[in-house]
C-alpha positions in Angstrom: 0.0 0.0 0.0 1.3 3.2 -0.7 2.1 5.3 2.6 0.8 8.7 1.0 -2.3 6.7 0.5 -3.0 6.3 4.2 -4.3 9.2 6.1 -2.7 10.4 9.5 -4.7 9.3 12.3 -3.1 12.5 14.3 -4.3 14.7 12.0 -7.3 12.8 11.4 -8.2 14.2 15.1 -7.0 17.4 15.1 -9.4 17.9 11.8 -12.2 16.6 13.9 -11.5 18.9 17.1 -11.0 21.8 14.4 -14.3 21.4 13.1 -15.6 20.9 16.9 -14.2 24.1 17.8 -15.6 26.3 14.6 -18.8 24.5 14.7 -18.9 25.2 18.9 -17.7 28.9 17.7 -20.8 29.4 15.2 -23.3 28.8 18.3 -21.8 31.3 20.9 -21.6 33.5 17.1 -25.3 33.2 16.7 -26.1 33.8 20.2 -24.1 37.4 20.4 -25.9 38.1 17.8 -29.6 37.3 18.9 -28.4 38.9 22.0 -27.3 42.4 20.8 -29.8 44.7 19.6 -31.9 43.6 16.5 -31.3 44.7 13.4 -31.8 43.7 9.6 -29.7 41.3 9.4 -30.9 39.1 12.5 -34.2 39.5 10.9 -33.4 38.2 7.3 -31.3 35.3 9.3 -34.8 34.6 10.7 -36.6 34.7 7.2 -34.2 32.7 5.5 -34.1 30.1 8.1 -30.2 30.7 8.5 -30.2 30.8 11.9 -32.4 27.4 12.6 -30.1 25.6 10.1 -26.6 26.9 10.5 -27.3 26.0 14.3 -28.6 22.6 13.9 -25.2 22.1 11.1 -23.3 23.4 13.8 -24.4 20.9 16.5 -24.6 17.8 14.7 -21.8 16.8 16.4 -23.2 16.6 20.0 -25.1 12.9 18.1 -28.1 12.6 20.4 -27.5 15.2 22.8 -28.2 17.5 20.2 -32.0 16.6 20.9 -31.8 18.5 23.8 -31.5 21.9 21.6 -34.1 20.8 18.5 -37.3 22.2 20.4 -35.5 25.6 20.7 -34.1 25.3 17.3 -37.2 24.7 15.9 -38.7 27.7 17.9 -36.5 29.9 16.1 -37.9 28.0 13.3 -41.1 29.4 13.9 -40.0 33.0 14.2 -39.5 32.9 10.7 -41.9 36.0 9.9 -41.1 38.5 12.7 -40.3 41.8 11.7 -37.6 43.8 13.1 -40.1 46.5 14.8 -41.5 43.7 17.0 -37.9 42.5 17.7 -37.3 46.3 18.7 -40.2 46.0 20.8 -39.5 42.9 22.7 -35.9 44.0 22.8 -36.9 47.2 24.6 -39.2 46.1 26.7 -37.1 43.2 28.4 -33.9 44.5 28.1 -34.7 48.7 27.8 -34.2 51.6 30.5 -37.6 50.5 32.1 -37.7 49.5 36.1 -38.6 46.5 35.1 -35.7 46.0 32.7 -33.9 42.5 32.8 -29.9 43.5 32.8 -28.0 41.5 30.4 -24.5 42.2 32.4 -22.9 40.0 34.4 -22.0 43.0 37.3 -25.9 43.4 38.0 -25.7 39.5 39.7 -23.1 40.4 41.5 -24.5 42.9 43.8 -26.0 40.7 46.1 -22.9 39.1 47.7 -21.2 42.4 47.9 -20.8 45.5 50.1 -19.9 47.8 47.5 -21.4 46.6 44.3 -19.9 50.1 42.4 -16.4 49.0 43.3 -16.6 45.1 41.9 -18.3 46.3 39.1 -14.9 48.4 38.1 -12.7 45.5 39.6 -14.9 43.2 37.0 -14.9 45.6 33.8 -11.0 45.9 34.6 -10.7 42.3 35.1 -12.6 41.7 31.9 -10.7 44.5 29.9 -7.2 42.5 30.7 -9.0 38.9 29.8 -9.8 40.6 26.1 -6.3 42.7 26.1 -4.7 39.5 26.1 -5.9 38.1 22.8 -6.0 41.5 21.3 -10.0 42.9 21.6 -11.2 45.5 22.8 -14.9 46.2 23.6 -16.9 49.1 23.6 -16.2 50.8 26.5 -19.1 50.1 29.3 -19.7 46.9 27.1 -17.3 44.5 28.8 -19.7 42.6 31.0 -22.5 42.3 29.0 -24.2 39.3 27.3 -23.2 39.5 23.7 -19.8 40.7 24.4 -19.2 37.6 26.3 -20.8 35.6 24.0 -18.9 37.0 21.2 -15.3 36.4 23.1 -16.1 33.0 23.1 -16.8 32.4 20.1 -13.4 34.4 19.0 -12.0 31.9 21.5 -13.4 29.0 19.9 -11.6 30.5 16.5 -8.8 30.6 17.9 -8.7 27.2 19.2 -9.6 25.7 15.9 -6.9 27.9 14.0 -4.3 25.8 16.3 -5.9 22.4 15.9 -5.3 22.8 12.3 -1.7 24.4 12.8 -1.1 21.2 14.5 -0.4 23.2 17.7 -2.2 21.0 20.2 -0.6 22.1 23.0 -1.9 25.6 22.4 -5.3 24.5 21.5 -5.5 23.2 24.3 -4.8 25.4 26.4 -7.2 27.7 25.0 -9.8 25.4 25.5 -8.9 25.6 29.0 -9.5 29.3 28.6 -13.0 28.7 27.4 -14.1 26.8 30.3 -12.1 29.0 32.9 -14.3 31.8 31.1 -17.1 30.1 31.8 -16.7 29.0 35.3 -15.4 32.6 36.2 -18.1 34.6 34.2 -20.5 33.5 32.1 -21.5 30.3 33.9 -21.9 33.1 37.0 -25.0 34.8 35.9 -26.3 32.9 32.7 -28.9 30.7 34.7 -30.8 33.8 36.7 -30.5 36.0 33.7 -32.1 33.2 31.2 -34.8 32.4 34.0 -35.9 35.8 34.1 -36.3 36.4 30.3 -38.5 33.2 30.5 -40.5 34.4 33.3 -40.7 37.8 32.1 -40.9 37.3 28.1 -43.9 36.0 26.6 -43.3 33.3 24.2 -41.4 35.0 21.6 -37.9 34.9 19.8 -35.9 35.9 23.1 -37.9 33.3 25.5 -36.6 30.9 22.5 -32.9 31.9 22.7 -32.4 32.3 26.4 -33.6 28.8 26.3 -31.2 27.6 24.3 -28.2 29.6 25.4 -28.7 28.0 28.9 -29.4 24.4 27.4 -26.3 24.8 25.4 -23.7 26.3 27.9 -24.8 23.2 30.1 -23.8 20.8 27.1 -21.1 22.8 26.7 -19.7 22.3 30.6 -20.9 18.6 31.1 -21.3 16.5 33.9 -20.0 18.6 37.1 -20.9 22.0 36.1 -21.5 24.7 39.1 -24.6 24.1 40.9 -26.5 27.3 39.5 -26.6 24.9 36.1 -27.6 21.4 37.4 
């Protein structure tokens, strides 16, 4: 048998774990995205069905713990026909300026177990602004804590890691993965769980009920077994 003929187990697997870690890197995309403030092109991802698809593509690979996203998958299915006023509407009413306002930032959970919640909230922005600085980003300013922003640094995580797998620098993709689930034990794992329980509560059925839904079903995929009691 010719040698050049038989494929390199090695980097048989780092192709597989770079595919993991884009496809892994799409979902946290999707749900920045659905997270920041609508706009056009959210609402022709709805029309078209991209979103639906690309996510269920994009967690084929879980096999059949991907059922535990197709109901929410298929909700955003649904949403197919909403028009970005409504979006606005929903947006602004769950998320807005209003007292009753759900805060997608990870400092307004925080306050609780603190004396001075105005003095962690710096400590975390600054803490958060060093976590980006080190790969090179840099939010908005007054953005660092929020939803989409840490959504969105995963997912620039996740392409980082799959850049290295298919370097052939497993070392380094590894340790970013490490990275990813430090980030999540240390922030977004935190505050996800009350924040995505409150949307439910507070949201009548509609696209944002649909995606807090999945985000917290995903991120406790994404952990496994063991993750921090707030997701059991």
């Amino acid at each position: 048998m010719n040698p050049s003929v038989v494929s390199d187990p090695l980097q048989n697997a780092f192709g597989i774990l770079a595919q993991v870690a884009e496809d892994r890197g799409r979902v946290y995309r999707w749900l920045s995205l659905g997270f920041y403030a609508p706009d056009e092109v959210l609402v022709e991802a709805l029309r078209q069905g991209a979103v639906k698809q690309e996510l269920i593509q994009a967690t084929a690979w879980l096999g059949m713990d991907q059922r535990r996203l197709l109901d929410c998958l298929d909700g955003l299915g649904a949403r197919a026909d909403t028009s970005l006023p409504q979006l606005q509407d929903a947006y602004e009413s769950l998320f807005g300026k209003s007292v009753a306002r759900i805060p997608a930032r990870e400092a307004a959970y925080l306050w609780r177990s603190v004396t001075h919640p105005v003095e962690v909230s710096s400590e975390l922005n600054r803490a958060l602004i060093n976590i980006y600085g080190q790969y090179g980003l840099k939010p908005r300013p007054d953005a660092e804590d929020s939803l989409p922003v840490e959504l969105e640094f995963l997912a620039y995580l996740c392409q980082l890691e799959r850049q290295t797998w298919q370097a052939g620098t497993s070392k380094t993709a590894r340790e970013l993965r490490r990275q990813e689930r430090a980030f999540l034990t240390d922030h977004l794992g935190r505050w996800l769980p009350e924040f995505c329980q409150r949307v439910e509560e507070g949201a009548r059925p509609s696209f944002y009920s649909v995606l807090s839904a999945l985000a917290l079903r995903w991120l406790k995929l994404e952990y496994g077994p063991g993750y921090p009691s707030p997701l059991s």
